[in-house]
KELOKOL-350756 format. One record per residue (C-alpha): z, y, x; residue number from 1. Coordinates in Angstrom, 2 decimals. Last residue first. Example, Ala and Ser with C-alpha at 12.3 -4.5 7.8 and 13.67 -1.06 7.14 Angstrom:
REM KELOKOL-350756
7.14;-1.06;13.67;2
7.80;-4.50;12.30;1
REM end
This chain:
REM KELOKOL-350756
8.93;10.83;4.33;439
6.97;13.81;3.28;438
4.17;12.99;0.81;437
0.87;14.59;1.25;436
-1.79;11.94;0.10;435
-3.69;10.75;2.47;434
-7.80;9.87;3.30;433
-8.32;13.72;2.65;432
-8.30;14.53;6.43;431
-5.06;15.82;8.35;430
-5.41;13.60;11.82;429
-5.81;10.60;9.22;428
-2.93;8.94;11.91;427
-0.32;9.02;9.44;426
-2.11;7.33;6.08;425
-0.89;7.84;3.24;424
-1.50;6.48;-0.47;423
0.72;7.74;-2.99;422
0.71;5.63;-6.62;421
-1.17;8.09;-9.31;420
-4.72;6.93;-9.19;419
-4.16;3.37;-9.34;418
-7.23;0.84;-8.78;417
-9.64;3.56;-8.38;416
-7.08;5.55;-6.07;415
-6.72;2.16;-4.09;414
-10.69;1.97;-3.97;413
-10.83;5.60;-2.78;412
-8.32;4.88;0.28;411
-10.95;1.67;1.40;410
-13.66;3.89;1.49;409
-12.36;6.19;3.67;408
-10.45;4.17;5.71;407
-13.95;1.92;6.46;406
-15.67;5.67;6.62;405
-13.65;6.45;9.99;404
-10.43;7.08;10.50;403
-8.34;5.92;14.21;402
-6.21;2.47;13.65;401
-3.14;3.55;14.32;400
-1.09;1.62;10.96;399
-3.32;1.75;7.83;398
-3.46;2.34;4.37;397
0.88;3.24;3.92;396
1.08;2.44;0.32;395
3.64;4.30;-1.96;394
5.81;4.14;-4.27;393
6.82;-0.12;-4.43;392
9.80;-0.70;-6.21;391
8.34;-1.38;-8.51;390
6.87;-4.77;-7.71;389
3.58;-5.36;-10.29;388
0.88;-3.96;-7.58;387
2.30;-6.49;-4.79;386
-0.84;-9.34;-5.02;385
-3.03;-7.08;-6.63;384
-3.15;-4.15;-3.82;383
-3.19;-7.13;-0.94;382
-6.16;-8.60;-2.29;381
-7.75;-4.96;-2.85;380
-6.88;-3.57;0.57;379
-7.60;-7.08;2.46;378
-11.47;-7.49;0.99;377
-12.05;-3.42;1.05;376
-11.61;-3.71;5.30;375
-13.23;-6.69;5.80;374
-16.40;-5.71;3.28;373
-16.04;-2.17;5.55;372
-16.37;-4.03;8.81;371
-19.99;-3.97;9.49;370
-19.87;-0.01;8.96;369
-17.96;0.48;12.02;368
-15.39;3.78;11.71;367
-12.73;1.56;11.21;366
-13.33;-1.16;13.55;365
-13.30;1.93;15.79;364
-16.16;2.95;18.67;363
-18.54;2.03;16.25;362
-19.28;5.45;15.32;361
-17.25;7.38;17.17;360
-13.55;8.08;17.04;359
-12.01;6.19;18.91;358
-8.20;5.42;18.65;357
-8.04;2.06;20.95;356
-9.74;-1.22;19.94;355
-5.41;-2.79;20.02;354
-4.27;-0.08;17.40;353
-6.68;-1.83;15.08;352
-3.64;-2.16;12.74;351
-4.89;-3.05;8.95;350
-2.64;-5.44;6.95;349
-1.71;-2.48;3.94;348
1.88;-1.42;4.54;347
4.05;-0.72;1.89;346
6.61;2.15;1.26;345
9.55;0.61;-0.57;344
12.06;2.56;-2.89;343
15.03;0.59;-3.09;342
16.43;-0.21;-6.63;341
18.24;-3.42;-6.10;340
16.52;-5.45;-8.17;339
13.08;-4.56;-7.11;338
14.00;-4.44;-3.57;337
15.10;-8.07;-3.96;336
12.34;-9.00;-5.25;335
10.53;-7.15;-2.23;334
12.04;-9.48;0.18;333
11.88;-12.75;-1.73;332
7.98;-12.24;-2.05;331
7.73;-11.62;1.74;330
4.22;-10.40;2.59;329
3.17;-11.41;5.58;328
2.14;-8.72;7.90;327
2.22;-5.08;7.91;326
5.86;-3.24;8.82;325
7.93;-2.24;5.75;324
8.78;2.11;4.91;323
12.43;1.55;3.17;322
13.83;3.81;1.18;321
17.26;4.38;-0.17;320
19.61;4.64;2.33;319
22.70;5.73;1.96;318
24.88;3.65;3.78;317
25.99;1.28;1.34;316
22.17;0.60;0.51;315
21.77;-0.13;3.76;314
24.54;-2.71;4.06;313
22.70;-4.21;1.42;312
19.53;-4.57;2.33;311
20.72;-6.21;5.80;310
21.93;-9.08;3.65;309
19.26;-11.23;5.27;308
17.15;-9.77;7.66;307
14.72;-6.71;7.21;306
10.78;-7.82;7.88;305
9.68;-6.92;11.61;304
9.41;-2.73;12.78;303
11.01;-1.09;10.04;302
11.46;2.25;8.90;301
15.03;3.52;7.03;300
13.93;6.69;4.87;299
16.36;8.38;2.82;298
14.19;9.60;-0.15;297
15.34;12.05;-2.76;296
13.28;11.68;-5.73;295
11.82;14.30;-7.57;294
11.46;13.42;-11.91;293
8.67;12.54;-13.66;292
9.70;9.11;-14.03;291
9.83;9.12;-10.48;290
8.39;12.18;-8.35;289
7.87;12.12;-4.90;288
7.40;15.20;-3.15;287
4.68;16.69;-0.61;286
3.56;19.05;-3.19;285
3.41;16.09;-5.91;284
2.88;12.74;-5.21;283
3.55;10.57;-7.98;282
5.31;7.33;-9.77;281
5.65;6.45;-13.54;280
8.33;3.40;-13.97;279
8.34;-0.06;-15.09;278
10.21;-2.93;-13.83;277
8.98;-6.26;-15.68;276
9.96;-9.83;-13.89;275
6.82;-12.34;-15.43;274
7.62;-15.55;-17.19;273
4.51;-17.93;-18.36;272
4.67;-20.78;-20.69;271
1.91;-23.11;-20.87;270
-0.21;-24.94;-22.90;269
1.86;-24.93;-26.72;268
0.01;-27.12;-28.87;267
-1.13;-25.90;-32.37;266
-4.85;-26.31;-31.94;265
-4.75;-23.85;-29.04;264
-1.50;-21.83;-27.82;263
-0.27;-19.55;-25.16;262
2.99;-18.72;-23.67;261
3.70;-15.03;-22.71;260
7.37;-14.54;-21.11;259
7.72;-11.15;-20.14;258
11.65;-9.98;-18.70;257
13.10;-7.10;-17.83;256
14.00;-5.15;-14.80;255
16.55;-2.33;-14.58;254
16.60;-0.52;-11.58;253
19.31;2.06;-12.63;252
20.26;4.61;-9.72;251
16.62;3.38;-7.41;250
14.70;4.05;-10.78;249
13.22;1.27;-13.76;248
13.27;2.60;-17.32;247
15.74;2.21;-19.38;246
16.98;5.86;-19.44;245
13.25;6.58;-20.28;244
14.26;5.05;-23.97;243
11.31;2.72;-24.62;242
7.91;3.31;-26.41;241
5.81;-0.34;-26.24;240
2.35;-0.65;-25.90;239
0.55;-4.27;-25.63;238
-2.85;-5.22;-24.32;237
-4.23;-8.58;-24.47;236
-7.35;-8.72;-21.98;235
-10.59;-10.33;-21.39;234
-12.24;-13.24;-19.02;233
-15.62;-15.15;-19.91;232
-16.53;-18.75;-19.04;231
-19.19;-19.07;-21.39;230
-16.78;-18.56;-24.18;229
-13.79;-16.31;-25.31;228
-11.64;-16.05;-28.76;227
-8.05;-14.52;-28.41;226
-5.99;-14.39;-31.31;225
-2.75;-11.80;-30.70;224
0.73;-12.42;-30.63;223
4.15;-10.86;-31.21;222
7.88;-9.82;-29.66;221
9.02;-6.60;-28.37;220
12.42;-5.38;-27.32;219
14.58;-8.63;-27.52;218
17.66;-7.75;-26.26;217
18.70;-9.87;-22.91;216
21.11;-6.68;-21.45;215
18.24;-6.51;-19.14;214
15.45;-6.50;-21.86;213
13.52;-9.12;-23.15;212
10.04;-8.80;-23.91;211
8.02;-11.64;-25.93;210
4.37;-12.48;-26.07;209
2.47;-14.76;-27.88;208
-1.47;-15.04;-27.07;207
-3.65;-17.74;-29.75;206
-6.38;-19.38;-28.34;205
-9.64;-19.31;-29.68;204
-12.40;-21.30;-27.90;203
-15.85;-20.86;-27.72;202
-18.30;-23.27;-25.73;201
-18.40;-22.83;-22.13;200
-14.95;-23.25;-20.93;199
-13.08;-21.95;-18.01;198
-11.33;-19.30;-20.04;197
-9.95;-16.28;-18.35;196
-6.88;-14.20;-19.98;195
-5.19;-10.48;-18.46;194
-2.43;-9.60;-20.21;193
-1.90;-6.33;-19.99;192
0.81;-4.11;-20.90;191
1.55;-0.52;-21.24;190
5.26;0.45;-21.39;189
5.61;4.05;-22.67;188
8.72;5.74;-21.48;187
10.71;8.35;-23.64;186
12.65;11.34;-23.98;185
9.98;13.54;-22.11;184
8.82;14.05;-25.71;183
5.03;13.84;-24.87;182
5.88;10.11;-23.39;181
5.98;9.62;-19.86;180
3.47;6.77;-18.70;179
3.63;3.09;-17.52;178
1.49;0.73;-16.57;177
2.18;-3.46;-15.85;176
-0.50;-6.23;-15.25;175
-0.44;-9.47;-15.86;174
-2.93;-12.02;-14.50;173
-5.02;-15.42;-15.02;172
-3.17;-16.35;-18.36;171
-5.55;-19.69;-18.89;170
-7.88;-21.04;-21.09;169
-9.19;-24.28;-19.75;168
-4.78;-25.02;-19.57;167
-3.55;-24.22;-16.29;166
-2.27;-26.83;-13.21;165
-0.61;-25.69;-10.17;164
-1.08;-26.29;-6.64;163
1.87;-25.79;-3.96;162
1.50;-24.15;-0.66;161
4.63;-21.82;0.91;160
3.94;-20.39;4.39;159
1.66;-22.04;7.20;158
2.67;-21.58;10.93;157
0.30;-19.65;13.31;156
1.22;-20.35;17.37;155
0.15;-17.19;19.47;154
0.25;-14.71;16.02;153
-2.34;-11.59;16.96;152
-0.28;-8.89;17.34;151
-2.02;-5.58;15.96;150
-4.43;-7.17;13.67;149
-7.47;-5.61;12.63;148
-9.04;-6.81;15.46;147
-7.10;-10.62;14.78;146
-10.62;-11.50;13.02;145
-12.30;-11.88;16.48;144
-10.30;-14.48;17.69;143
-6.88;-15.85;17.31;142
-6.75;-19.91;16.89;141
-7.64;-20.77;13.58;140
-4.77;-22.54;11.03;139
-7.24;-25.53;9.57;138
-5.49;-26.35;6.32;137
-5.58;-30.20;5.14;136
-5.00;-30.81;1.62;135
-4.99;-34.77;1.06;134
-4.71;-35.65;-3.12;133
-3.23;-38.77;-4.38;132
-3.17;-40.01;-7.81;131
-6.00;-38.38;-10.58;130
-8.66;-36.90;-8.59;129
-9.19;-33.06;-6.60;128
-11.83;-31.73;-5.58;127
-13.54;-30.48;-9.29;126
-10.57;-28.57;-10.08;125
-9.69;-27.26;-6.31;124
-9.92;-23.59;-7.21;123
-7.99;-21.56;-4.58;122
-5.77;-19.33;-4.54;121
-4.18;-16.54;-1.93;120
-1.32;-14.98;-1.01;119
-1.86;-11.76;2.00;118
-1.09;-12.36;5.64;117
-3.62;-14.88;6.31;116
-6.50;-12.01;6.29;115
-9.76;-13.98;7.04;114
-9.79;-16.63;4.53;113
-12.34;-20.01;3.65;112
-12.59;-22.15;0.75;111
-11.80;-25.16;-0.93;110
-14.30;-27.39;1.67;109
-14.43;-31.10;0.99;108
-12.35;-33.34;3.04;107
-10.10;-34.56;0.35;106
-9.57;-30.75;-0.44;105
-10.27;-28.36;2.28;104
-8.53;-25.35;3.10;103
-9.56;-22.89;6.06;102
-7.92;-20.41;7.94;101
-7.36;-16.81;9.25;100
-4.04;-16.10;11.12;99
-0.40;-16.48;10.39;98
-0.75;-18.04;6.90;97
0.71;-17.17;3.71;96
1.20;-17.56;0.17;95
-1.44;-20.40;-0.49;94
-1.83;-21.04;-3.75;93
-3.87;-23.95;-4.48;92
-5.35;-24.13;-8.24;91
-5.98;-26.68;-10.73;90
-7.64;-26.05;-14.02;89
-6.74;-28.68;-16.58;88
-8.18;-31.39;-18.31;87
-7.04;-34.19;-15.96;86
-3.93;-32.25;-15.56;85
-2.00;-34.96;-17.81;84
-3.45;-38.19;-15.12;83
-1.20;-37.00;-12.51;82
-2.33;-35.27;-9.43;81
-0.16;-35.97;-6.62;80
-0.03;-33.69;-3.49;79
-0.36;-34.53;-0.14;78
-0.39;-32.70;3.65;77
-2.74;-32.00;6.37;76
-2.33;-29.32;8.91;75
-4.78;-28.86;11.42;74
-3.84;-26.12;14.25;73
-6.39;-24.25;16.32;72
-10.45;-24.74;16.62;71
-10.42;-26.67;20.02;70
-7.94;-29.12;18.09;69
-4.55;-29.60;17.44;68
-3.02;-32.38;15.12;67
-0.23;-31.58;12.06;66
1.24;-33.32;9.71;65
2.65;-32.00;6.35;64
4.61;-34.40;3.88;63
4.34;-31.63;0.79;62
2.16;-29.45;-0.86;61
4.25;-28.60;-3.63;60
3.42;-29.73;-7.08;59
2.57;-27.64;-10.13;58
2.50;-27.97;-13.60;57
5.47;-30.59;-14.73;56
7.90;-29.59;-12.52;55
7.75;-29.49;-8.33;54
9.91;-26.77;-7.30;53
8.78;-23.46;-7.98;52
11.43;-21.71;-9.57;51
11.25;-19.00;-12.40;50
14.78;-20.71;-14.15;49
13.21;-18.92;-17.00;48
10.14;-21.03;-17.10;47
12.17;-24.29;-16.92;46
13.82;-23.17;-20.32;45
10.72;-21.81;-21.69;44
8.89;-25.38;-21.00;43
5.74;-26.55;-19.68;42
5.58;-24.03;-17.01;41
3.04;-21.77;-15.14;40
3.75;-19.52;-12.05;39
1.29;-16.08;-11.93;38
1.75;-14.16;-8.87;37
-0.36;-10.82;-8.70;36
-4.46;-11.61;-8.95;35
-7.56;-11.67;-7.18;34
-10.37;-13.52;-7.46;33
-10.21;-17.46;-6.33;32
-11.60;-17.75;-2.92;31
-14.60;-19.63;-2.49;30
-15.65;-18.09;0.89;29
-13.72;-15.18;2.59;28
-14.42;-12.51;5.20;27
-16.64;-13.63;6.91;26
-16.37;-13.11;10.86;25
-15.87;-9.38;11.79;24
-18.43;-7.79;13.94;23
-16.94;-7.62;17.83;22
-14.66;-6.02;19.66;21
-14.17;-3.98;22.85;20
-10.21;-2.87;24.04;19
-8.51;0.17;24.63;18
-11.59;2.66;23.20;17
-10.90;6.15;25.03;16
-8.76;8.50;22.56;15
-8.97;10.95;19.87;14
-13.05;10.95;20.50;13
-14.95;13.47;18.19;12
-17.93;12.10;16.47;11
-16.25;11.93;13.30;10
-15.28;15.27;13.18;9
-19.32;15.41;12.74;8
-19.30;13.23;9.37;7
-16.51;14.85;7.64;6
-19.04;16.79;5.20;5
-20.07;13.20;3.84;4
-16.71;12.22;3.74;3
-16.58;12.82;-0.18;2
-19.28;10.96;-1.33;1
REM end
């Protein structure tokens, strides 16, 4: 491994230890792997709308009431399952909670998360019955989780909850890559779409998928036959050449639109739409290059989530970059960056500024091998839940939270994820865990 010659700089003590702390708690328990935002519909009308109001395969979470206990805040809500979903796959999404929780499901466990910042799903297909459903979410008070957290939330409040139902066969990601072509005239769009089935027999389903461009050309169009059993996942891949001067940049951030809808024995079982903006992004020298091409970055940094119309009043002064603060993440927020062509550079939920700067082994969550699962769990979930936005260049790993092997490994799983996107890390005191990139 890499760090292995690192090993006595590790020793070395930046700063006295602020605060003690304990071994992380679990990390998570029945949570559903992975994935960027996936919204099903029964229609391609309703799935263009891209709302989430309650339609024909999801339902909010609604009616919420809430009781305190020594454990934090219970909040219990309903949902209706009708009798259509009763050969479905149902899933809770979660988008956000201000501290780690758990979700049960007429009083049987869903699952169990640590990092409340980042979206989550759950399967609840064998919880929940036909009629009424009771979700209750148990909100934690702060406790030894909130180490990687600089400011612990006092009161935690629950974001957006809805469950949705997919077909046995389901679209269970998409995933967007993009390359310069050997003319440097071109873009090549490389799509995936990533399908699970739930089934244990074999079943072929058949994949369409259409791209529509800004101007609402069709660029692409086709499908592909799909056959999976035993509960097996694979994945659709497309390749499209496009006109670079399509592609997506802070001047022209053009964003088109997937819809894939899927069929088995000649009935349609869901549509899915998916916002597209592709572009090729690097570090290079300390510069970053989009499309090939150095960008000029005019940094505005952030210390709480940008307010409402704020984004544009930047972009009238100049600005073209933002650099976020960790915590929730704000879907509407980096839509917008998407469609406005801001550059964003994210921040991973990792801030053990409050165990001091410490160097030593276990003087640092991040230099204490019983955190590294916590560490890995929030860099990959929050990776997949932002990796299509692109507007995102960069990810910031960590805010003052010393280095140590949990940084380490947790800045090679990014770079096995994506190898090109810039990872940085400030406080890395000059060691390999960052990518030069001058901000």
């Amino acid at each position: 491994m890499r760090y292995i010659p690192l090993v006595t700089a590790l020793f070395s003590t930046l700063g006295a230890a602020a605060q003690s702390y304990d071994s992380p708690a679990t990390v998570a328990i029945d949570r559903d792997a992975p994935r960027s935002e996936i919204v099903a519909y029964s229609t391609l009308s309703d799935a263009l709308t891209f709302d989430r109001a309650a339609s024909r395969y999801l339902r909010p979470v609604a009616d919420w009431q809430e009781e305190r206990n020594e454990s934090g805040r219970l909040l219990t809500g309903e949902f209706t399952m009708p009798f259509a979903w009763i050969d479905r796959e149902l899933f809770l999404h979660v988008a956000s909670a201000g501290s780690s929780y758990e979700v049960t499901v007429n009083g049987k466990r869903a699952g169990y998360v640590q990092d409340g910042a980042t979206p989550a799903d759950f399967d609840i297909t064998r919880l929940a019955t036909e009629g009424k459903n009771r979700v209750t979410v148990t909100l934690f008070a702060p406790a030894v989780a909130d180490a990687l957290q600089r400011n612990p939330e006092a009161n935690p409040a629950l974001g957006e909850c809805y469950v949705m139902a997919q077909p046995k066969m389901r679209v269970r990601d998409v995933v967007v890559d993009a390359a310069l072509a050997d003319d440097g005239n071109n873009g090549v769009l490389g799509l995936g779409i990533v399908m699970k089935t739930h089934s244990l027999n074999p079943k072929t389903t058949r994949v369409y998928y259409e791209l529509i461009a800004p101007d609402s050309t069709k660029v692409l169009d086709g499908y592909k036959d799909l056959t999976l059993d035993m509960r097996r996942e694979d994945t659709v891949r497309i390749m499209q050449v496009v006109p670079r001067s399509q592609m997506w940049s802070t001047g022209q951030p053009n964003l088109y639109t997937l819809i894939v809808k899927t069929r088995f024995e000649g009935r349609i079982n869901e549509y899915v739409p998916v916002k597209v903006g592709f572009r090729t992004v690097a570090a290079d020298k300390g510069r970053l290059l989009v499309n090939g091409e150095p960008a000029e970055l005019r940094v505005k940094e952030f210390e709480a989530e940008p307010q409402s119309g704020e984004l544009d009043t930047l972009r009238k002064l100049g600005y073209n970059t933002l650099r976020l603060p960790a915590g929730r993440l704000s879907r509407e927020l980096l839509n917008r960056c998407d469609s406005l062509g801001f550059y964003v550079v994210d921040q991973l939920p990792i801030d053990t500024s409050r165990s001091g700067l410490s160097r030593k082994e276990g003087g640092n969550p991040s230099n204490d091998p019983q955190w590294l699962d916590a560490y890995l769990d929030r860099t990959q979930q929050h990776y997949h839940a932002v990796k299509r936005h692109p507007s995102i260049v960069a990810f910031s790993l960590a805010r003052e939270s010393a280095n140590g092997i949990n940084l380490y490994e947790s800045y090679l799983r990014l770079k096995e994820l994506e190898p090109d996107r810039p990872v940085i890390y400030t406080e890395s005191g000059g060691e390999w865990n960052s990518d030069r990139l001058d901000l």
